[in-house]
N, C-alpha and C positions, 0 to 999 in steps of 0.2 A: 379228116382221115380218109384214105384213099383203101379200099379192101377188095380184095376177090374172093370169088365164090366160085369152085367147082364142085358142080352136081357129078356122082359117081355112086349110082345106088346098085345093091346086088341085085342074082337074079335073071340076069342076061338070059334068055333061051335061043338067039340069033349064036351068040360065041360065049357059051358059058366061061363067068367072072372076067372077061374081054378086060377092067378096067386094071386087071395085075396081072394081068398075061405078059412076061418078061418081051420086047421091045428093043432091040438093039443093045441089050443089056442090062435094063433095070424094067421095073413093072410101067403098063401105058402108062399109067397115071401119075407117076413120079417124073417122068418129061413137063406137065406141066405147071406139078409144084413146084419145080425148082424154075421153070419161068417167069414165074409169080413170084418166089423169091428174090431171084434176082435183079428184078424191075426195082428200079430205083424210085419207082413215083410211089409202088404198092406197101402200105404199114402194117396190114395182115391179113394171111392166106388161111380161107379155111375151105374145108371138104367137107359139101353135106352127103351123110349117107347115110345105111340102113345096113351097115355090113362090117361085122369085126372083122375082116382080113381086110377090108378095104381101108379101115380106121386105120389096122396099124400099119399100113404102107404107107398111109395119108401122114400120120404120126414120125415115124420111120426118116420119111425126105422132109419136114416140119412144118409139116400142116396144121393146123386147127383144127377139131371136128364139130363137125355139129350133125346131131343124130335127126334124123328125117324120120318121121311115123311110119307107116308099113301102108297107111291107109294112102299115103302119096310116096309110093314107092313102088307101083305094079307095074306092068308095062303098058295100061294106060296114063301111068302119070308124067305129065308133060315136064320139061327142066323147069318152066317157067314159073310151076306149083312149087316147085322144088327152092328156087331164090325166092318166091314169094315167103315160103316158110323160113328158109335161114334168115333173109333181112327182118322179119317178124322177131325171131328169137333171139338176134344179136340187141335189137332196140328192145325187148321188153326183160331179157334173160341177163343181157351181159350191158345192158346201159347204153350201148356203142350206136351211134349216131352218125352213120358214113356218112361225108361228102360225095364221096365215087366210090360207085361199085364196078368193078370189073369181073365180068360173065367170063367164065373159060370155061371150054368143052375139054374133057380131058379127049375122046375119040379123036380132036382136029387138034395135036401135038405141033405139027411142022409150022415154029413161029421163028423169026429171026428174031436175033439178039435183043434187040429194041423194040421190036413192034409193040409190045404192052407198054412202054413206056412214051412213044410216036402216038398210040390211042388216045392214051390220058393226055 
């Protein structure tokens, strides 16, 4: 099973809620779930976050959610904490046992058609 994870936590104080700040027409971060969906190698996209509007944007373009604790959601906490916790809660919460994870930044959108799937 091949999965991505986009970190997208609230709370921004640089561009406050930056990650559904409409983009060319939809919110950031709905750019990169649908590139995650539309990877042919990817079998499920999920968004970790800390934040009902981001959930249901996440929701919305059909992401997964996985809710991230508040205690790794400041703006010291690194993305890295952030996958560390979601691949934690998929193997102990939902059973799920990736092969590959694929990391997407929702802030770095600009991917060609393929690239996620030229990765894997």
């Amino acid at each position: 099973m091949i999965i991505s994870i986009i970190p997208a936590r609230g709370g921004s104080k640089g561009i406050p809620g930056k990650n559904i700040i409409p983009v060319a027409g939809k919110p950031l971060l709905a750019w990169t779930i649908e590139q995650s969906l539309n990877a042919k190698s990817v079998d499920s996209t999920y968004v970790t976050t800390n934040n009902d509007e981001i959930a249901e944007v996440a929701r919305e373009y059909g992401a997964k959610i996985i809710w991230r604790p508040e205690s790794i959601s400041g703006d010291e906490a690194s993305s890295e904490v952030a996958l560390l916790h979601a691949i934690d809660h998929l193997r102990k919460e939902k059973k799920v046992e990736p092969e590959i994870i694929v990391f997407l930044q929702c802030t770095s959108p600009l991917r060609k058609k393929n690239d996620i799937d030229n990765a894997i």
